[in-house]
N, C-alpha and C positions, 0 to 999 in steps of 0.2 A: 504494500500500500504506500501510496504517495503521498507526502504530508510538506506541503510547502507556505504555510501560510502558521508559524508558532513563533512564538517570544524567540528574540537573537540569542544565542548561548557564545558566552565567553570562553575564547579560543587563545591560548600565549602558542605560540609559534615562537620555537628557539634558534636560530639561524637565519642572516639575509642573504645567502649564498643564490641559489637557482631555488630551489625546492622551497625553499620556506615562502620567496614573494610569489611563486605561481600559487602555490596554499593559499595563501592572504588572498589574493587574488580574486580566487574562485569563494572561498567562505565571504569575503566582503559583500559579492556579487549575489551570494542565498542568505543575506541578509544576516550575518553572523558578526558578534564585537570582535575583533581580532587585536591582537596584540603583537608586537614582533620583535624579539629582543637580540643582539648582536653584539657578541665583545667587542668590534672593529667599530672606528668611528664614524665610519660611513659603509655606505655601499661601496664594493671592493671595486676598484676598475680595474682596466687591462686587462690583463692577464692570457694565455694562449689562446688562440684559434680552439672552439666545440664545435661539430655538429649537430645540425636538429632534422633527423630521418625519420622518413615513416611515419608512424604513427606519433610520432611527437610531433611532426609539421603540422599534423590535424590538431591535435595539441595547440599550439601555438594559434592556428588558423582560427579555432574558436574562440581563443583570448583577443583576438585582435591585434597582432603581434605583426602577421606577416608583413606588411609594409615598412615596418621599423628594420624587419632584420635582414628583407630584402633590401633596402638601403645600406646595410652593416655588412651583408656578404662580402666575405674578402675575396671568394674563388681561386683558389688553389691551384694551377695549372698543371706542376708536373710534381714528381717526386726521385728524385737521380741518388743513385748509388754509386759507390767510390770504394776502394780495393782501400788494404791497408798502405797504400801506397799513396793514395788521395786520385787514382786513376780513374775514369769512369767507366764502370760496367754497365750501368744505362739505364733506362725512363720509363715512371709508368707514366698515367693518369691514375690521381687518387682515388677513383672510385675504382680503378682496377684493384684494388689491394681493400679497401672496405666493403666494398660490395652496396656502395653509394648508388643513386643514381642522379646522374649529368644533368645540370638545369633543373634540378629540380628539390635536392636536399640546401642545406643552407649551410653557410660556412662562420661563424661569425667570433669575433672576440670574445671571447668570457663575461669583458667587464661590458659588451655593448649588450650582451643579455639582459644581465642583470641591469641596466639602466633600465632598458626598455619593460623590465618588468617592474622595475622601480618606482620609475615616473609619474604614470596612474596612481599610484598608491600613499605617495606622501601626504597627501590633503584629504587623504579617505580611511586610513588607517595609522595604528599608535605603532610607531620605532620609537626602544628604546637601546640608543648607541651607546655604546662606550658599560655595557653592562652584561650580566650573566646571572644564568640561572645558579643560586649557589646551596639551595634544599630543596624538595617537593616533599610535600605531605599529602599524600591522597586518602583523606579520608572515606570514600566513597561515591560522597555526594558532592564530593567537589575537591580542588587540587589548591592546598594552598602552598603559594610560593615564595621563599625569601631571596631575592638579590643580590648580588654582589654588592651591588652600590646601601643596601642597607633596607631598599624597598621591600613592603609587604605587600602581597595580591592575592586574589584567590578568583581561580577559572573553574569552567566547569570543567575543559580538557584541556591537555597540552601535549603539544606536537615537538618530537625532536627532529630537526632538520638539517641538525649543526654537523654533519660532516662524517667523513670516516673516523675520525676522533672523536665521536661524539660525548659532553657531557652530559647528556640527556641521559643517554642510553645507562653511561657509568654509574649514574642515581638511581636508576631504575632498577639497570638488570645486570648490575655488577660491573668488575670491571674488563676489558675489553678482550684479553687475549682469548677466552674460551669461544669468540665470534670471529675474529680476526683469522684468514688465512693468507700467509703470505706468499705470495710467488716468487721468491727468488731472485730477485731484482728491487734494486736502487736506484733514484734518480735523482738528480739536480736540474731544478730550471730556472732561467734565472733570461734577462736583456743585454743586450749590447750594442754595439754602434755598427750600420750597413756598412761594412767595409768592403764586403766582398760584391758587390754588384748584381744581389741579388731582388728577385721582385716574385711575388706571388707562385710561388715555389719552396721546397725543403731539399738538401742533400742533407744525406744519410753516409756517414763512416761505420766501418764496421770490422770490426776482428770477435772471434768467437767469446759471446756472453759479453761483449761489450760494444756499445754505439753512442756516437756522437753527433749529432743533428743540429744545423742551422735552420733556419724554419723565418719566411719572409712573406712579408704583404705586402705594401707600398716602399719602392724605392728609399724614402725620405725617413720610413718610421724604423726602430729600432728593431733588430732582429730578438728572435727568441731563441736559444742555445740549451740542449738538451745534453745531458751527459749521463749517460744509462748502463749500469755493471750488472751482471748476478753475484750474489754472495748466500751461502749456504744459508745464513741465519742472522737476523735483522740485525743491525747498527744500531742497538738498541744506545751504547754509551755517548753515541753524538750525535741523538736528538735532541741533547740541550745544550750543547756545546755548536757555537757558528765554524768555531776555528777548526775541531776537530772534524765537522762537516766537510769541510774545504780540505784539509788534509787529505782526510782521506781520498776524496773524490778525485785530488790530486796525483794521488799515488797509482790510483787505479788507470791513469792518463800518460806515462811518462815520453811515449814518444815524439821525437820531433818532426812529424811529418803531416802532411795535408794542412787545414786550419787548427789540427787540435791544439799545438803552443798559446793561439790568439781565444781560441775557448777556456780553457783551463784557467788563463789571465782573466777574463772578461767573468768569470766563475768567481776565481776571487775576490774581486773589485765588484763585484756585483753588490749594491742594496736591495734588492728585491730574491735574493737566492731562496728559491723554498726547494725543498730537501727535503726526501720522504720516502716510505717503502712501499712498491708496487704489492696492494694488497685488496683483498676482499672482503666482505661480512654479510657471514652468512648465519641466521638466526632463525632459530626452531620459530619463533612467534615473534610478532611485529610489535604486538599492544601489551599492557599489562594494567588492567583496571584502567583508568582516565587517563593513560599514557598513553601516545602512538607513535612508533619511529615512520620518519618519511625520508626519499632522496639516499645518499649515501649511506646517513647513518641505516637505515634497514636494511642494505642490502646494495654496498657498494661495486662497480661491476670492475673495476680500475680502468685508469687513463688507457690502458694497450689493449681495450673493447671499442673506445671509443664511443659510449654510449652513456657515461655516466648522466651529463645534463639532458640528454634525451628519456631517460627513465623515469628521472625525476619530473621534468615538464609532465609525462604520461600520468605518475604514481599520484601528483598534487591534482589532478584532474579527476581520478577516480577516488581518492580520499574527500575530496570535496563533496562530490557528487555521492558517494554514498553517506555522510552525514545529513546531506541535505534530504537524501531519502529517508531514512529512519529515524525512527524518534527516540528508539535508542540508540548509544553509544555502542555499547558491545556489539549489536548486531552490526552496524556500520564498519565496525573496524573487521569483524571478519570477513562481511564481504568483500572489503577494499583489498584484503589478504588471499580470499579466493581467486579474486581478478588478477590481479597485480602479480604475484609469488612465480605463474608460470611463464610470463613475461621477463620477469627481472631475472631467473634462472637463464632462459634461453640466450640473453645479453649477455651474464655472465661467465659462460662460457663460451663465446666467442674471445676471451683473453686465457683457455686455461684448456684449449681442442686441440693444439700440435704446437709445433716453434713459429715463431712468428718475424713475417718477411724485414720489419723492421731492428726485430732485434734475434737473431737466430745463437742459438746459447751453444755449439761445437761445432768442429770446423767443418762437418760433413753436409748440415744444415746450411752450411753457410757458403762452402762451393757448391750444394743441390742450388739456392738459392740464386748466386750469380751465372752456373749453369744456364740455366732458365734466362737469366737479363739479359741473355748475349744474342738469343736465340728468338728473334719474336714471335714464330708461329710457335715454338713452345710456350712463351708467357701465356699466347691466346690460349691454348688447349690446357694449360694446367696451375700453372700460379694464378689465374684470375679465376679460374671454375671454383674450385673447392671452397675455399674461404672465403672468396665472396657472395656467391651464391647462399651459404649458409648466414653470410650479416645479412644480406637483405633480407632474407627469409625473420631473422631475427628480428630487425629493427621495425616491420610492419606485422609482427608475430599476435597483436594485439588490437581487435576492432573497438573503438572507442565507443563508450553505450550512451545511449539519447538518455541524460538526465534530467530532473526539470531545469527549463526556459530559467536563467539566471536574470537578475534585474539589470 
């Protein structure tokens, strides 16, 4: 049964990443108090190039989005591979390697998302910056909250949005490592100055279990510089160390060839370096009484899926839409879990189904790999078949359901 016309319920949404303002978003839209709370002082900009495929374009299309982010498409044109020598083995198209499709998914900055979902929302819904959720007490019939900053509140639910790191989840459902799987891989990414003459394009460096990537939009804007190892078992001592980040990241780097000297520097000198373990979270249950994890924290797919903000665009759409169906809570969170779970799996292992062209972890993987780039009726017949066939199958794995008419 359909129940769209009851008193607003107060909703705290914990992160303003993707997830949390497409949430806002859609709750504001069915008539709901929202609230949306953010350690960071602002809405984050920049940040790398995401896609929004499939079923998250519809996504977005119903938000009224698409004209912002077709404005913000950057279009990616090739993706070039380069020997340990800095030599070129040779060129896709990215949606050869995603399983995108041409003129029609969307390419856009991080931080121009997040505006665009931003934008709409500052004069219609409560940000509170520079703050964190720092207890939940759910006693039932309602969640009350204490602040970091010292505030009291009490919602009827509250949504964690806040990340792979989530401190939502940590208050809720303990802490992280029993969710957490890690893949084997480290990464640094961080900007730098276009030196190299590059425009709407990535080259890709590579020796076994390690890759280095330039990654360009316009000519005139700063490049993005990717630095990517496997190591058996997380860097767990400098994640809170900047220095030891760099270090290390350095050591794993030492050669003098191709741009990697001018990355590794550009690594260093970086202010924006974020540094992190390619990983996932994966959770027997989404909700726990008046909690509900959304976006990464539920159920993160990693950056090397490529589908993370796309999930999220999807999972705040059907989290929305099923609150605004039910009048109760619990039934709405499992059905958003029934929906959502077999989608967010099928994304999720598109990062965790073979080695991957970008980052191939032995050497055997890695000349099968340039094999292939040298050869193009091979790429057409077998590097673009498998993998990407199975992302696009992935990224549209999920028909989006007619919920009520939002205001």
């Amino acid at each position: 049964m359909v129940h769209t016309s009851r008193p607003a319920r107060r909703v705290l949404i914990s992160g303003a990443s993707i997830a949390g303002p497409a949430l806002a978003h859609w709750l504001d839209r069915y008539g709901f108090e929202v609230t949306v709370v953010e350690k960071a002082a602002a809405v984050r900009g920049g940040g790398y190039p995401i896609d929004v495929r499939g079923t998250a374009r519809e996504a977005a299309d119903r938000m009224g989005l698409l004209p912002a982010l077709t404005k913000a498409h950057v279009d990616s044109q090739r993706v070039t591979f380069v020997d340990a020598a800095g030599e070129t083995v040779g060129s896709l198209q990215p949606e050869q390697l995603t399983g995108g499709a041409a003129g029609v998914d969307l390419e856009v900055r991080r931080g121009d998302l997040a505006d665009a979902l931003y934008a709409p929302l500052r004069e219609r819904v409560e940000f509170l910056f520079e703050d964190s959720i720092a207890t939940l007490d759910d006693t039932g019939d309602a969640v009350h909250v204490v602040f970091d900053s010292g505030l009291r509140r009490t919602f009827d639910l509250v949504v964690g949005a806040d990340g792979l790191h989530s401190n939502t989840r940590r208050l809720v459902f303990g802490p992280e490592e029993p969710f957490h799987r890690y893949l084997g891989r480290v990464f640094a990414g961080f900007t730098l100055p276009n030196e190299f003459g590059l425009a709407h394009e990535a080259v890709v460096w590579n020796e076994p279990g390690r890759s280095a990537v330039l990654y360009a939009h316009e000519p005139a804007d700063r490049l993005h510089g990717f630095l990517v190892f496997t190591r058996d078992t997380p860097p767990f001592d400098a994640f809170r160390d900047p220095r030891a980040q760099r270090d290390l990241v350095t050591a794993c780097f030492p050669e003098r060839v191709w741009h990697l000297p001018r990355l590794v520097e550009g690594m260093r000198e970086a202010d924006d370096l974020f540094f992190d373990v390619v990983s996932q979270i994966h959770m027997p249950a989404w909700s726990r009484g008046r909690v509900v994890l959304a976006g990464d924290a539920a159920h993160a797919t990693s950056f090397i899926s490529g589908q993370g903000s796309s999930v999220a665009l999807v999972g705040a759409y059907v989290l929305a839409g099923e609150l605004a169906t039910h009048a109760d809570h619990t039934d709405a969170f499992a059905a958003y879990e029934r929906r959502m779970r077999p989608f967010a799996e099928r994304n999720q292992a598109l990062a965790t189904g073979g080695g991957s062209a970008f980052t191939p972890a032995t050497r055997q993987e890695l000349d099968a790999r340039n094999a292939l780039l040298r050869d193009p009726e091979a790429v057409a017949r077998a590097l673009v078949t498998a993998s990407a066939r199975e992302g696009r199958a992935a990224h549209s794995s999920l028909e989006l359901p007619d919920y009520p008419r939002a205001a």
